[in-house]
N, C-alpha and C positions, 0 to 999 in steps of 0.2 A: 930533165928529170925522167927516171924513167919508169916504163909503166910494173906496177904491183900485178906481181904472178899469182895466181889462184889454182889450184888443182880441186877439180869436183867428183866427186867420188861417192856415186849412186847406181844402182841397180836398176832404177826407170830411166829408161834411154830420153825420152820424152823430156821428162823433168829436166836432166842433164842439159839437154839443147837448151829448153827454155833459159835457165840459167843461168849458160854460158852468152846466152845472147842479151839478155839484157846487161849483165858485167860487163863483156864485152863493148856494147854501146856505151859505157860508163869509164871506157876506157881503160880495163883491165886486161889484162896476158892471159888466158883462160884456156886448160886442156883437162879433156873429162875423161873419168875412166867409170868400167863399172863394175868391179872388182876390189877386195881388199887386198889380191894378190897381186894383180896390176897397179893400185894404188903404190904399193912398195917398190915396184918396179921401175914407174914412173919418178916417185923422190929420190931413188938412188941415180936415179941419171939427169935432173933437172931441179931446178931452184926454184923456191914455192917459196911466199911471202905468207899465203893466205891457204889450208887444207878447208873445203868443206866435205862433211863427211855422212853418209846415210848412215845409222845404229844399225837400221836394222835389215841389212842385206842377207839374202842366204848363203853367202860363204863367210861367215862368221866376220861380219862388219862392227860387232860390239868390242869384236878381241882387236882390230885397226887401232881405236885412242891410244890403248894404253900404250901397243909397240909406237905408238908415232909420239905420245908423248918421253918416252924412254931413248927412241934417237935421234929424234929430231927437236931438243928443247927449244928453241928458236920459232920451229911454225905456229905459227897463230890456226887456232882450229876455229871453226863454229861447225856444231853438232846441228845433224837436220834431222829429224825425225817426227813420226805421223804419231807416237807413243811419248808422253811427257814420261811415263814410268820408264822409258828406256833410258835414259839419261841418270843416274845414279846421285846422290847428294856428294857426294868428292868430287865426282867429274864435276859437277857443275861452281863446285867450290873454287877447284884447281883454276877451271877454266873463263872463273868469271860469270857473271850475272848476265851481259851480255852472247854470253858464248852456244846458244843453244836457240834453234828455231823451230819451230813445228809446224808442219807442214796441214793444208796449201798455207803457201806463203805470198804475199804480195811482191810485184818489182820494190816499191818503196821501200818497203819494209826491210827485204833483201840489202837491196844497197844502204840504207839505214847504218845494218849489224855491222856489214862488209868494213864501211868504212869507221866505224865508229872502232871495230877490233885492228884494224890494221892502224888509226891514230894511237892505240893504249900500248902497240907491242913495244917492249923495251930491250931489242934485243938488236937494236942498231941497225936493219933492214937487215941482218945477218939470212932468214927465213930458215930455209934446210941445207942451206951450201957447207961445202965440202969438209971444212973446216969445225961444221958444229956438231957430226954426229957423235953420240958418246961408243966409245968403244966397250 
């Protein structure tokens, strides 16, 4: 079996490590960025099961969902954000009840969403590979 890829994409470098390391020990594939332009960078050249993603970065982290839900219909997102108000009633519609955490956030809690959103994806472990982005 093999291990479920995560891409983290936040602007606290700090948070990102934390993150990455308790997934990590949980046995996940985990590469962080801290960018929305790096984030895009990153899914055109590597396969993500799992995006988490910060709302509210300063290089426009709120406008990241929509493109990643537009070409990449397959990533499973969960939204992390310190603002419940950033997270919109569609996005959180689109994306499930689960799909949204607000920050600080517990390990538990963390791995809780992680996995509960990667058992609901229905897209065949497809993630963002090559083959799904919409053109």
């Amino acid at each position: 079996m093999s291990l479920k890829s995560i891409l983290i994409v936040d602007d606290d470098r700090n948070l990102r490590q934390s993150m990455a390391l308790i997934l990590r020990r949980a046995n996940y594939q985990v590469d962080t960025v801290g960018s929305a332009a790096d984030a895009l960078a990153d899914l055109e050249a590597h396969k993500y099961d799992l995006a988490i993603l910060d709302m509210m970065m300063p290089d426009d982290g709120s406008i990241l969902l929509p493109k990643l839900l537009n070409l990449y219909p397959c990533l499973a997102v969960l939204i992390l954000t310190a603002q419940v108000s950033a997270v919109t009633k569609l996005e959180t519609t689109h994306l499930g009840e689960h799909a949204r955490l607000v920050k600080p956030v517990t390990p538990e809690v963390l791995l809780e969403r992680v996995r509960e959103i990667l058992e609901k994806r229905n897209c065949s472990g497809k993630g963002n590979s090559e083959n799904n982005p919409k053109d």
